[in-house]
C-alpha positions, -999 to 999 in steps of 0.1 A, spaced: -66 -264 280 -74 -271 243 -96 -293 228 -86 -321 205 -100 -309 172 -81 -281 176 -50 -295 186 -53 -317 155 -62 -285 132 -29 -273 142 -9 -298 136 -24 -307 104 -16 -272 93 17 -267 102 30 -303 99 13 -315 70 2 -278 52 32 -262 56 19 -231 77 47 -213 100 36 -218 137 32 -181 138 11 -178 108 -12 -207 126 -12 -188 159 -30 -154 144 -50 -183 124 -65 -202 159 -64 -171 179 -36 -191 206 0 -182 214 26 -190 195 44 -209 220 13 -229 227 13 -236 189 47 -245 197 41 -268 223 10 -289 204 36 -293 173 61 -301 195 48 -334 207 57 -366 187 19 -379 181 -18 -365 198 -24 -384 228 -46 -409 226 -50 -405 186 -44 -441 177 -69 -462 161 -89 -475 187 -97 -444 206 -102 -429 176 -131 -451 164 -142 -455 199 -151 -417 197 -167 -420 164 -189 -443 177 -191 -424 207 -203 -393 188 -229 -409 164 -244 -426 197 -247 -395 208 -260 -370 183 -297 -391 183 -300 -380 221 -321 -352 228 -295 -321 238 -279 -315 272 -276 -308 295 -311 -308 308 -325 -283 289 -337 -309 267 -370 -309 287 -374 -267 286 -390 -270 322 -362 -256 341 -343 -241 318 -304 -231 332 -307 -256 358 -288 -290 358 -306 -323 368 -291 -323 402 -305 -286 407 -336 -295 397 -341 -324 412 -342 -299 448 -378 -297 447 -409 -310 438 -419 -297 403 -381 -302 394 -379 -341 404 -407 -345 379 -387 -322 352 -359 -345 360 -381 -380 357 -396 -369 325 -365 -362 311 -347 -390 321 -378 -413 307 -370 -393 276 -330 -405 276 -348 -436 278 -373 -440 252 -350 -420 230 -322 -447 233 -348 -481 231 -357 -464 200 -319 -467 186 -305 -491 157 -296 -522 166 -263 -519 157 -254 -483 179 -238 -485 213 -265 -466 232 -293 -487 225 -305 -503 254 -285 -485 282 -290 -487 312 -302 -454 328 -311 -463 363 -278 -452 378 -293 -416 371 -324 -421 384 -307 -432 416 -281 -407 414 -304 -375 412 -324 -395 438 -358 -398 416 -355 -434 414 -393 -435 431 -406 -419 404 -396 -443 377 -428 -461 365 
């Protein structure tokens, strides 16, 4: 399965740009007939206006957090929360980096989406919910 931005990329260039589909195929490294297929479709699912901004907003929420997955902390590097959260040294990986999602969003614009969320599902979730001080 594609992504969006490419999906769009393809369209634009064939629909709008003028590109043959087979040109835009050896361009995106795809088939043709997949370039077929994402041309082929009246409109991008899901492109209207307010999904659109919804990711916008989504994505500038988001580029302020600290990377993931949980690399972000560099103590168990490779691992995901969940695996880390198996033993001891890990479940305090995990509860420092999730105090970290934490501080990192309090510390967010007034005006941006993230600020203030409410992280204590995960903390339950990866089942380090004692360990939040």
């Amino acid at each position: 399965m594609y992504g969006v931005e490419l999906y769009s990329k393809v369209r634009i260039a064939v629909l709008r740009d003028g590109l043959s589909q087979r040109e835009a195929a050896r361009r995106f490294g795809i088939d043709h007939g997949t370039v077929s297929k994402m041309v082929g479709h009246a409109a991008l699912r899901g492109a209207d206006g307010v999904i659109g901004a919804r990711l916008a907003a989504d994505r500038a929420a988001f580029s302020v957090l600290p990377p993931t997955p949980f690399d972000a902390c560099d103590k168990r590097p490779g691992k995901t929360p969940r695996q880390a959260a198996r033993s001891a040294k890990g479940r305090q990986a995990v509860a420092d980096w999730l105090k970290t999602l934490e501080q990192s969003s309090a510390r967010l614009s007034p005006d941006n989406p993230m600020r203030g969320y409410d992280f204590k599902w995960m903390w339950r979730e990866l089942g380090v919910a004692d360990l939040r001080v």
